[in-house]
N, C-alpha and C positions, 0 to 999 in steps of 0.2 A: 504493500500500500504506500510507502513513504517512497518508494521507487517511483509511482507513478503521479506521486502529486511533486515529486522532485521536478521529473518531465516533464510535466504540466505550467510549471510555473518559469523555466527554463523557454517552454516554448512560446508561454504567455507574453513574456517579456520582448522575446524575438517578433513578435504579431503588433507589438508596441514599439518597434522601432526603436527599441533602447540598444545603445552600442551605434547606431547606425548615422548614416547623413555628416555633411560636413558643416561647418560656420553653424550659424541658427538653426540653423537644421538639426544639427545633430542631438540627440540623448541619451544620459550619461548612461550604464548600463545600472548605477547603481544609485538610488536616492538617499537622502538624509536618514527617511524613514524608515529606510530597509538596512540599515543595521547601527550597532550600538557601537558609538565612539570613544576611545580614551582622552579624545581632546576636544574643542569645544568646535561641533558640525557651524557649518556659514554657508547661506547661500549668497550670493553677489551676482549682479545683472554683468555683464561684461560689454566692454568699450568695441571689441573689437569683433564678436558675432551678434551681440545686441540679444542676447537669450542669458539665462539665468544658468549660473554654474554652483554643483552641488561638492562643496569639502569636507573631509568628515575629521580633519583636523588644522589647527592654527598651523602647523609646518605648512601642509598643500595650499592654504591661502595664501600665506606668505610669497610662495611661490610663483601662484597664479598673480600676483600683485605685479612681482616682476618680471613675468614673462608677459605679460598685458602694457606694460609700461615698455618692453624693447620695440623697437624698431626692425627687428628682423623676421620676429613671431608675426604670423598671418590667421595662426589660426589654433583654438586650445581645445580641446577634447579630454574631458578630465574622466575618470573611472571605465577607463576602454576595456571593454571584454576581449577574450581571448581566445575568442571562437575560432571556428568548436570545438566544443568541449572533447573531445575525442582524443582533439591532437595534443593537449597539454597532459591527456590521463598514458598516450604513448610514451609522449615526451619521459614524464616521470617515469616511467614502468623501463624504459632505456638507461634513466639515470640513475634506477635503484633507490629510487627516491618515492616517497610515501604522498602521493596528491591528497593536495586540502580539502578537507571536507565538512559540510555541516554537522556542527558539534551535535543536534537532535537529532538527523536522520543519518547521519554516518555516510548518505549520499556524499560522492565527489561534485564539489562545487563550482560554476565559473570563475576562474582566475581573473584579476585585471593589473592592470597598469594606470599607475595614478595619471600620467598624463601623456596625451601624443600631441608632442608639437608640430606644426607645419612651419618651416622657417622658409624666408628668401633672406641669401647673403647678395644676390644682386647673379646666382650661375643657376636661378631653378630653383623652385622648390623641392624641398628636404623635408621627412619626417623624421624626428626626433621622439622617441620610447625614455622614460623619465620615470623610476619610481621614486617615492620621497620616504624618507627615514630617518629618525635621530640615529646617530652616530652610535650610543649605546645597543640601539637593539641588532646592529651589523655582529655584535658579540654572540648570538644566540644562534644555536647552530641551525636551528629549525627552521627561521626567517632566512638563512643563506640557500636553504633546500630550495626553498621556495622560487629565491633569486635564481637558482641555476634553471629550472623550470623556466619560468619570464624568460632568462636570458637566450639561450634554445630558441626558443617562439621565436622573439624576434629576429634573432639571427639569422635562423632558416628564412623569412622575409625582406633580410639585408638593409633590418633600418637598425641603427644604429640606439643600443640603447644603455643606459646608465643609473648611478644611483646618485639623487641627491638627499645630502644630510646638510642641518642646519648652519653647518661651516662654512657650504657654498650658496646661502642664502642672506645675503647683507641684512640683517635685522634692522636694521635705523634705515635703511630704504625704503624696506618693504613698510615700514610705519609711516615712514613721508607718505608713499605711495597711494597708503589708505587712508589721508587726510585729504589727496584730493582728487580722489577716483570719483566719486559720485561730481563733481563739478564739469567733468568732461562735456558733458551737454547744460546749456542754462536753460532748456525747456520748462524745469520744473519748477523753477524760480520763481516767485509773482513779480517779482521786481524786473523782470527781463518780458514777460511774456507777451507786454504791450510794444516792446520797441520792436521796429524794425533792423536788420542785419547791419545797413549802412550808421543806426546810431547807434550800436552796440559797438561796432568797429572802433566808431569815436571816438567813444568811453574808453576800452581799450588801450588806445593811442596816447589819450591823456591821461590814462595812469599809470602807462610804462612811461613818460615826462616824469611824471612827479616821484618813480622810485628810482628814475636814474637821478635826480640831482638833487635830491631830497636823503637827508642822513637819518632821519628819523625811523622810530620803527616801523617796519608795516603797519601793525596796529595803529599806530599817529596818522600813518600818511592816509591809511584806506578809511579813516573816520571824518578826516578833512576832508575827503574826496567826497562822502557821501554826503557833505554837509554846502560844499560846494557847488553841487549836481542836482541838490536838491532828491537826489536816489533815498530809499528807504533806510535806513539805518542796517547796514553788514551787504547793502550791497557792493563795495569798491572790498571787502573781502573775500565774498563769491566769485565777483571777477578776478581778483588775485590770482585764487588756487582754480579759476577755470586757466588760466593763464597758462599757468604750473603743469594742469593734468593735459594742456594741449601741446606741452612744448613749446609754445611762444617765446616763457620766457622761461631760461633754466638756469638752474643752479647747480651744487652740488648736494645731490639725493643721499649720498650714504652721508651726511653732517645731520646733527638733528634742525630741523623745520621749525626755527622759534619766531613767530610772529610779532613777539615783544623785544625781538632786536632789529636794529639794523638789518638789510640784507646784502648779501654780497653774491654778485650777478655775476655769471658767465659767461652768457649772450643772448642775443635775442631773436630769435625766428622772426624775421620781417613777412618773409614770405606765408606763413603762417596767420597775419593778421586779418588777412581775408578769409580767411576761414573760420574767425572768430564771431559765432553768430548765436544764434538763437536755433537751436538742433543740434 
């Protein structure tokens, strides 16, 4: 019996499209609510397919932070199965290795990989195989079983894939990163959603003015700004970190993000300012 509701749900999920499609499209094999985390689950809408991505720990977010903020990432696919199941229970049964299974029905269960990148460095896109791990549990022989498995998979597929641990994940990045990820669009704004493109620009303009010649801290310059503009009170803030999460204007991301000082500029996307709008 547990055999055939194992089946069942296995083939439920594949009838649902989960694992499948690329960008927005796709869905993850695995939700929040389909299992129990040791770290704290996040869902986050994402900048770059415009669909809603599911983590089932602060490391994978972190992650997803800053491969969402690169320039070369096109596309993130987080909890990729490892279909089908057939080939991972060979896989194992070759390596002499004991495939995962549900603790209740002792059924072998879909493997996955926390994340499949789609990269362009400027020669083609590349997929990237990504599993994510603290550093600590690479000690345990059981979670390496597992890796050789994953590793296998993709190998025979000829994408290239690896681990990351929170060593190769700049911690005070990934934190900037999440102050101002939601700002990437000012749609949601009330304060933007009456302006048009061309006066949003403007604003824009005249607030990369006043932080380039202005010593003051953000917080001074962007309170003067809205008091100046006549804008809602934290509007020349919102524009700030939309500023920030478009790349207009940049800084150094691994430094921590203090609003209450000074800021110190690295350059400025001009070409970028046109695309500073409202969406």
């Amino acid at each position: 019996m547990s055999k055939r509701a194992r089946n069942f749900k296995i083939e439920k999920w594949i009838k649902e499209g989960r694992g499948y499609g690329v960008g927005s499209d796709y869905i993850p094999w695995l939700n929040i609510q389909d299992i129990s985390s040791l770290g704290r689950s996040t869902r986050l809408r994402g900048v770059k397919t415009s669909r809603q991505h599911e983590f089932l720990s602060d490391l994978e977010r972190n992650h997803f932070y800053i491969t969402e903020h690169s320039d070369f990432v096109v596309d993130i696919r987080e909890q990729f199965p490892l279909l089908p199941l057939e080939e991972t229970i060979v896989i194992a049964d070759e390596l002499g290795i004991k495939h995962p299974t549900d603790p209740k029905t002792h059924e072998p269960v879909v493997m996955t990989t926390d994340f499949l990148l789609t990269v362009n460095k400027g020669e083609g896109l590349v997929e990237l195989a990504r599993t994510i791990k603290m550093k600590d549990e690479l000690l345990k022989e059981r979670v390496i079983e597992k890796f050789e498995i994953e590793h296998v998979y993709w190998e025979r597929r000829q994408i290239d894939w690896g681990i990351v641990t929170e060593l190769e994940i700049p911690k005070e990045m990934a934190r900037n990163i999440s102050y101002v990820h939601d700002y990437y669009s000012l749609k949601h704004y009330d304060a933007f959603q009456n302006l048009n493109s061309q006066h949003i620009e403007d604003l824009a303009i005249a607030l990369l003015q006043r932080i380039l010649t202005n010593n003051e801290s953000v917080r001074v310059i962007t309170n003067e700004f809205d008091k100046d503009t006549h804008m809602p009170l934290g509007s020349g803030m919102t524009l700030f970190y939309h500023l920030l999460a478009t790349k207009t204007l940049c800084i150094d991301m691994l430094e921590p993000l203090n609003v209450e000082q000074p800021l110190v500029i690295q350059s400025i996307n001009g070409s970028k300012l046109k695309k500073v709008k409202y969406g």
